[in-house]
C-alpha positions in Angstrom: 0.0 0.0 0.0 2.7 2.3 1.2 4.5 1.8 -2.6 1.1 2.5 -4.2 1.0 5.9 -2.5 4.4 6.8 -3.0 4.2 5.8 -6.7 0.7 7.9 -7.0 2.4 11.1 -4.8 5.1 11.0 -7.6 3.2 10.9 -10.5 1.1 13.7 -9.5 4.2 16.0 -8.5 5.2 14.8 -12.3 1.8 15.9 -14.0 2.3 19.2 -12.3 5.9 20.0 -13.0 4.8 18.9 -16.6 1.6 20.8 -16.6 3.2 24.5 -15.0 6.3 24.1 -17.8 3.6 23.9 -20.4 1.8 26.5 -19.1 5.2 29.2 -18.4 5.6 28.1 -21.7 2.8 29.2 -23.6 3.0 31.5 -26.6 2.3 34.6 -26.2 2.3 37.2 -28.8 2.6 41.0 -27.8 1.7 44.1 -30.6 4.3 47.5 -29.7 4.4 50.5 -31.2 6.9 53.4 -31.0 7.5 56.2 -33.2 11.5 57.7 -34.2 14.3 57.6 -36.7 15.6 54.4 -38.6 18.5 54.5 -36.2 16.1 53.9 -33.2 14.4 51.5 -34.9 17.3 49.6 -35.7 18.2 49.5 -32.3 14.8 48.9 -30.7 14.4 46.4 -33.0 17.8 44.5 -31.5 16.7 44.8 -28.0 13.7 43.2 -28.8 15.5 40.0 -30.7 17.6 40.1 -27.5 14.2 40.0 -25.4 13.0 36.9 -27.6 16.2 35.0 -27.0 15.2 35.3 -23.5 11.8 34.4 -23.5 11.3 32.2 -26.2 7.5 32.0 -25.1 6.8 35.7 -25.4 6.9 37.0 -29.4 6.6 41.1 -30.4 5.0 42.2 -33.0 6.9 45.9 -34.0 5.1 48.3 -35.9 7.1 51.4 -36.6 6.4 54.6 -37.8 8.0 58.6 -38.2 6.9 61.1 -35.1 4.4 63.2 -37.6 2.0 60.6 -38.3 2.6 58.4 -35.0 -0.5 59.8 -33.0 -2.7 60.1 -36.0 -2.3 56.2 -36.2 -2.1 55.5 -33.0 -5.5 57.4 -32.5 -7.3 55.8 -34.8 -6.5 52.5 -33.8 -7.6 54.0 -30.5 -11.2 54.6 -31.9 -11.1 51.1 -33.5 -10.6 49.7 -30.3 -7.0 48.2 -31.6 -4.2 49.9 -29.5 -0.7 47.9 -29.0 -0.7 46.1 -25.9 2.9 48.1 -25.3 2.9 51.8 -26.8 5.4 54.8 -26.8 4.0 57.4 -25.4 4.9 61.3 -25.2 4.7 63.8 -22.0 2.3 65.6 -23.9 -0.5 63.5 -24.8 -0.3 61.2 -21.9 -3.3 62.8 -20.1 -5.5 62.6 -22.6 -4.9 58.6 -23.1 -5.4 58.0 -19.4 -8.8 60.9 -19.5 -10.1 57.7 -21.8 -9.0 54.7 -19.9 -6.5 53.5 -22.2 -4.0 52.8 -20.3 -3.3 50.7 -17.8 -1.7 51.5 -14.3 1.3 50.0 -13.2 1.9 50.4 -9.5 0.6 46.9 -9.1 3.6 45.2 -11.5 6.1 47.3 -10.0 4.9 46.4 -6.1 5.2 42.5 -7.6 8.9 43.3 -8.8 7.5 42.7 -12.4 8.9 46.4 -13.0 12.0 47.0 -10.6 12.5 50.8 -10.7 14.6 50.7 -7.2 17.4 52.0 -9.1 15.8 55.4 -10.2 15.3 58.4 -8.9 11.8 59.1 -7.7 11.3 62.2 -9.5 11.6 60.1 -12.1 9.5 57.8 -11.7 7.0 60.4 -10.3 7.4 62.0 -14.4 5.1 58.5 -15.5 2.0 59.3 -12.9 -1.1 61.4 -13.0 -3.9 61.7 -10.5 -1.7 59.8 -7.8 -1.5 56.4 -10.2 1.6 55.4 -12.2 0.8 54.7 -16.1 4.2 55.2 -17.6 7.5 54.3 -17.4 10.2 57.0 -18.5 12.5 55.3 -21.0 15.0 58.2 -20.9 15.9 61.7 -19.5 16.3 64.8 -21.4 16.6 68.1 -20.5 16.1 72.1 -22.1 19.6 73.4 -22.2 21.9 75.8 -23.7 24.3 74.4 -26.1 27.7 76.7 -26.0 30.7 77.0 -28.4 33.8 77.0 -25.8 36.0 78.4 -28.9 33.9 81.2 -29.6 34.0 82.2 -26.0 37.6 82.0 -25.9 37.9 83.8 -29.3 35.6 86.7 -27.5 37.6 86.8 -24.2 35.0 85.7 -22.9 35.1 83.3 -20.0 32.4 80.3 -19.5 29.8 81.3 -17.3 28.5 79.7 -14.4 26.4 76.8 -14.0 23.9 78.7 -12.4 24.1 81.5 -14.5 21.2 84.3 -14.8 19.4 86.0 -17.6 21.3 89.1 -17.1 24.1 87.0 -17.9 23.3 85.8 -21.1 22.1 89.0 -22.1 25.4 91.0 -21.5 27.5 87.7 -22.9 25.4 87.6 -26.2 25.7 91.7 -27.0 29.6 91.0 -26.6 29.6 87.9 -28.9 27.7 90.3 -31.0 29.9 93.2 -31.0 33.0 91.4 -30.6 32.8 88.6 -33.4 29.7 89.8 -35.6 27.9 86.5 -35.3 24.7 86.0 -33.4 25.3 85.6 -29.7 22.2 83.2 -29.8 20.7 81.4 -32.1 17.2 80.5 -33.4 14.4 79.2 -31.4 14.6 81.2 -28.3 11.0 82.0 -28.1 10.3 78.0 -28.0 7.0 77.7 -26.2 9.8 75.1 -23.8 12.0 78.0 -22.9 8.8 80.0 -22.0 7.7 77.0 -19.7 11.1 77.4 -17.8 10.6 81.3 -17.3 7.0 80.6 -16.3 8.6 78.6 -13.6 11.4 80.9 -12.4 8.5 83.4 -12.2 6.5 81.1 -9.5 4.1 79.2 -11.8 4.0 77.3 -14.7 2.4 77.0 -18.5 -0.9 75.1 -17.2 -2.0 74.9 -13.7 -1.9 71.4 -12.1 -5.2 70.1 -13.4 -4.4 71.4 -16.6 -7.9 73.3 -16.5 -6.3 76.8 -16.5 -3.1 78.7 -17.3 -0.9 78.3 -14.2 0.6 81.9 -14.0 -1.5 84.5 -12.9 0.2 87.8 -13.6 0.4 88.8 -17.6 3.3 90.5 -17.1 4.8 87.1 -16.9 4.3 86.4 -20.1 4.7 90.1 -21.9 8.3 90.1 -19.8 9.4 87.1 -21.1 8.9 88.7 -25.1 10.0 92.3 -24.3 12.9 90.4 -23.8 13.2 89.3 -27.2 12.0 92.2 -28.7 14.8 93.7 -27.2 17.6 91.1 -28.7 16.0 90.8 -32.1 16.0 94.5 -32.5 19.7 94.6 -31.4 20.9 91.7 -33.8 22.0 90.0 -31.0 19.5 87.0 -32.3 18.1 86.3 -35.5 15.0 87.9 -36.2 11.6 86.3 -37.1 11.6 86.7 -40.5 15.3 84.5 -40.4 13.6 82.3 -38.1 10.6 81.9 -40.8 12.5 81.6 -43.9 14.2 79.1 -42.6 11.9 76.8 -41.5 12.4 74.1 -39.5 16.3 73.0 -39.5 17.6 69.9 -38.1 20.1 70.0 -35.2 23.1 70.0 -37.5 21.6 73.1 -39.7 21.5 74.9 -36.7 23.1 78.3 -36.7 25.8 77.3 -33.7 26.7 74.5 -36.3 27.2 76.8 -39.3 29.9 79.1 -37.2 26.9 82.1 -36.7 26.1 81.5 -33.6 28.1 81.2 -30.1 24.9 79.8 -27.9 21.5 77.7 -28.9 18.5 76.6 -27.1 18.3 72.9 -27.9 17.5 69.5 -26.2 20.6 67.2 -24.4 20.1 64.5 -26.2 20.4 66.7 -29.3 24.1 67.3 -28.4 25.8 64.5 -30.7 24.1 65.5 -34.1 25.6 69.3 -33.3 28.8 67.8 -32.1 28.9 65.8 -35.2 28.0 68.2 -37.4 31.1 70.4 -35.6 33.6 67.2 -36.6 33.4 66.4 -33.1 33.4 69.5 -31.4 32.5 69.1 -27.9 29.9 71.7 -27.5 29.0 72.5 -23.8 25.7 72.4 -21.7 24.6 74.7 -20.0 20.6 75.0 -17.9 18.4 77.7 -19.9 19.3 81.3 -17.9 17.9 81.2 -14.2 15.9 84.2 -12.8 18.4 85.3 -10.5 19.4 82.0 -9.4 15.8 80.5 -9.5 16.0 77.9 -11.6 13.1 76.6 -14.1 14.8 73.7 -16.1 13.9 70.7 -15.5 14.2 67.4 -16.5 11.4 66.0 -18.8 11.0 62.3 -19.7 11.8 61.9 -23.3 9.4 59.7 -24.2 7.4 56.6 -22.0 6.5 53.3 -22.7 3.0 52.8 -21.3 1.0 49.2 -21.8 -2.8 48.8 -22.9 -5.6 49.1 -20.2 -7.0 46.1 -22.2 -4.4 44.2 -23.0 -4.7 40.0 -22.3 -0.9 40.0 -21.0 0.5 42.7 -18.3 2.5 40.5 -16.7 4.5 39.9 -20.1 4.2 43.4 -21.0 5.8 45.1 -18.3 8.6 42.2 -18.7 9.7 43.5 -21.9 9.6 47.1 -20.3 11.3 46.1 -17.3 13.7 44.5 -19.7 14.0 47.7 -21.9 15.5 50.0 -19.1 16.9 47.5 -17.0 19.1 44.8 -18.9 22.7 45.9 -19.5 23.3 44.3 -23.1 20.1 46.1 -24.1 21.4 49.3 -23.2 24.4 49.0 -24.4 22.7 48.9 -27.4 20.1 51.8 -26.7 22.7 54.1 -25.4 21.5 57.0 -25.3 19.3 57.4 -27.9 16.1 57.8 -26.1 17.4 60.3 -23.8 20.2 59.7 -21.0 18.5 55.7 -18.9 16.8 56.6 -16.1 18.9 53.5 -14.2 21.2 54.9 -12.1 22.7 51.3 -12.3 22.5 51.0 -15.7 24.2 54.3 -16.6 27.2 53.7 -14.3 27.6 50.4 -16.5 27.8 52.4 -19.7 30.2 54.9 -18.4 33.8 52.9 -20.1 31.7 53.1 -23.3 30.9 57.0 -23.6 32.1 59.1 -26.2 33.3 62.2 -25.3 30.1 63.7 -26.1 27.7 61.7 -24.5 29.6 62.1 -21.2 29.1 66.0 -21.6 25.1 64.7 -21.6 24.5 62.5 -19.2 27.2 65.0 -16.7 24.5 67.2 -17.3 21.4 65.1 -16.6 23.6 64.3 -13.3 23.2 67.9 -12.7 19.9 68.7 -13.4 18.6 65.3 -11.3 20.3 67.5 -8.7 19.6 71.2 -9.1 16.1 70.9 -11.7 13.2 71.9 -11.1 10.4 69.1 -10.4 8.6 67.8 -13.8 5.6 69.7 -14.1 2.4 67.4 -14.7 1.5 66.7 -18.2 -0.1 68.8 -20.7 -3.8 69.3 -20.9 -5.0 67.1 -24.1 -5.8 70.7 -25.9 -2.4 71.5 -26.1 -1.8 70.7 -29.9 -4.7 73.3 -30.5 -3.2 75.7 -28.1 0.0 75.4 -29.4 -0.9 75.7 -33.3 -3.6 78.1 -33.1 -2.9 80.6 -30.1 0.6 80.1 -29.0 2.5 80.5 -32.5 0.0 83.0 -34.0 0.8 85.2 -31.2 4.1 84.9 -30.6 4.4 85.7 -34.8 2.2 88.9 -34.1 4.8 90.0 -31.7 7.8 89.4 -33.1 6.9 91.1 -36.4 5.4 94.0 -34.8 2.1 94.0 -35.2 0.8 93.7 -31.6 2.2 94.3 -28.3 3.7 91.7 -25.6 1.2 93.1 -22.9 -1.9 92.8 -25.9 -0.8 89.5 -27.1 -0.5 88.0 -22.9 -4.0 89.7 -23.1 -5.1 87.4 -26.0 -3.5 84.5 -25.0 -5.1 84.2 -21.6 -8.9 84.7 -23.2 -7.8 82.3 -25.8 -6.5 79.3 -24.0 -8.9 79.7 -21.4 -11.9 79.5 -24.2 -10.1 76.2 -25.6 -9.6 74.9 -21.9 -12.9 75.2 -21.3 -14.3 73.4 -24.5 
């Protein structure tokens, strides 16, 4: 009897084991979707081979596509009710995709250890939540900055400033540039609704209040300040005038004016930085924080992009594996580098360090700095933004510019404009 039980106990320990490696074993196909250049393609499309050789069970479907027509596909898969299971998402839109209940929150997976995120910064993570819940996971850091030419500072006499440096400074270093070397002392782009969000901030508030219901500054004189300003530099010379700006359209980072020798300073993006850099034959241009308010800084660090995974979807667990995978695993960032921003893994950047260029060290020194001294990421946009932005924000700011309106009427405008859309 006893050698009929033990026989029976070891069969069904047998038909267990058999039936829990057939089930870890299932097939399990995933849809993702991001949006980016072929060269992040490429390497997303590596990581995920990687990812497969892991888990042979788990299969990803990649559908690809450029940034202009991402959300137009993406939305209309939305109103087919056919979204990815894993989908890039940007800081932008993300309010409006969890307004819907798209997307699904996360805390759960990372409390399980599905998602480990014990080796980034909380502000960090804190960039992927809204309304106390965490639906994304920040794939990479990037910051506003300043991009500076060291030699034309040295041909100026001009010595670097400091980190912390003040809008009084730039000023009085641009006219020099001007006057001494008859190139701009700042580039294009410096009315960037992005460099307006950091002065909103040094000035106490921000672009949108918190719920993104309202404008988040109170005072108009914030925002006619901030293009007096301007006024004042574009009639100088010290920056190029709208009408340059216009006629050029938009350029690429290497097109840039600080790229062409016309410029000695540029607003940009860090992770921007090697396309200038190359287009300098390697220059190592420096980085700088956008001008503080008399120390107060506004900068911040904003997640480049997120990956965030359907509210629908018939596999989480898998899902967030592959993400967890994505800004965790060493091999796959040492194919990633960089390119989506500076990893938000503390562990995962000091493994990259021996394999830097030159350049990318200047970057991710200063996303060191700005995890230190930035200001916190505001909240996301409101999901009227793209309106805002196309049908108040540049309108005005072109009024200004060329003259045919004043900074206090146009911060007049704005206000009753955005507040109208806001309240659609």
């Amino acid at each position: 009897m006893k050698k009929f039980l033990k026989v029976f106990l070891l069969i069904s320990i047998l038909i267990t084991f058999i039936l829990s490696v057939s089930q870890s074993q299932q097939q399990i196909t995933l849809r993702i979707m991001w949006w980016g250049s072929q060269d992040r393609h490429n390497r997303t499309l590596r990581v995920i081979d990687l990812f497969q050789k892991k888990y042979p069970h788990i299969r990803l479907v990649a559908e690809y596509t450029g940034w202009s027509e991402y959300y137009t596909k993406l939305t209309t898969m939305a109103a087919g009710g056919n979204i990815p299971d894993i989908m890039q998402q940007d800081h932008a839109y993300i309010r409006g995709w969890v307004d819907k209940g798209l997307l699904l929150p996360l805390d759960e997976l990372v409390a399980e250890g599905v998602i480990n995120l014990k080796d980034v910064p909380q502000s960090i993570i804190d960039s992927g939540k809204l309304y106390g819940k965490l639906y994304a996971i920040n794939l990479g850091n990037n910051s506003q900055a300043f991009a500076i030419d060291p030699d034309a500072f040295k041909k100026a006499g001009i010595p670097l400033p400091p980190a912390l440096w003040t809008w009084e400074d730039f000023k009085r270093i641009a006219r020099i540039i001007k006057n001494k070397l008859g190139i701009y002392g700042a580039a294009e782009n410096l009315g960037d609704h992005n460099v307006f969000r950091v002065w909103t901030l040094e000035h106490g508030g921000y672009l949108f209040s918190e719920d993104g219901k309202s404008l988040g500054y109170e005072n108009d004189e914030v925002y006619a300040s901030f293009y007096r300003m301007l006024l004042e530099l574009q009639d100088e010379g010290v920056i190029p005038s709208r009408e340059v700006e216009v006629a050029r359209g938009s350029v690429s980072p290497e097109q840039r004016f600080i790229c062409l020798g016309k410029a000695a300073m540029q607003f940009t993006w860090s992770n921007q930085l090697t396309a200038m850099s190359r287009a300098l034959q390697g220059k190592v241009l420096k980085l700088y924080m956008i001008p503080t308010l008399n120390r107060k800084v506004g900068n911040f660090l904003k997640p480049s992009m997120f990956f965030t995974i359907n509210a629908k979807t018939r596999y989480p667990k898998e899902a967030a594996m592959f993400i967890n995978f994505f800004i965790n695993d060493i091999e796959a960032a040492k194919i990633l580098m960089a390119e989506r921003g500076v990893p938000v893994s503390r562990k995962v950047q000091k493994a990259l360090e021996p394999h830097l260029t030159a350049v990318e060290k200047e970057m991710f020194n200063f996303i060191a700095f700005m995890t230190k001294y930035g200001h916190p990421t505001p909240p996301p946009d409101p999901e009227r933004w793209p309106e805002i932005y196309n049908n108040v924000f540049t309108p005005l700011y072109d009024q200004i510019m060329y003259k045919k309106i004043t900074p206090e009427e146009a911060a007049k405008r704005f206000r009753e404009q955005v507040t109208a859309i806001l309240r659609k």
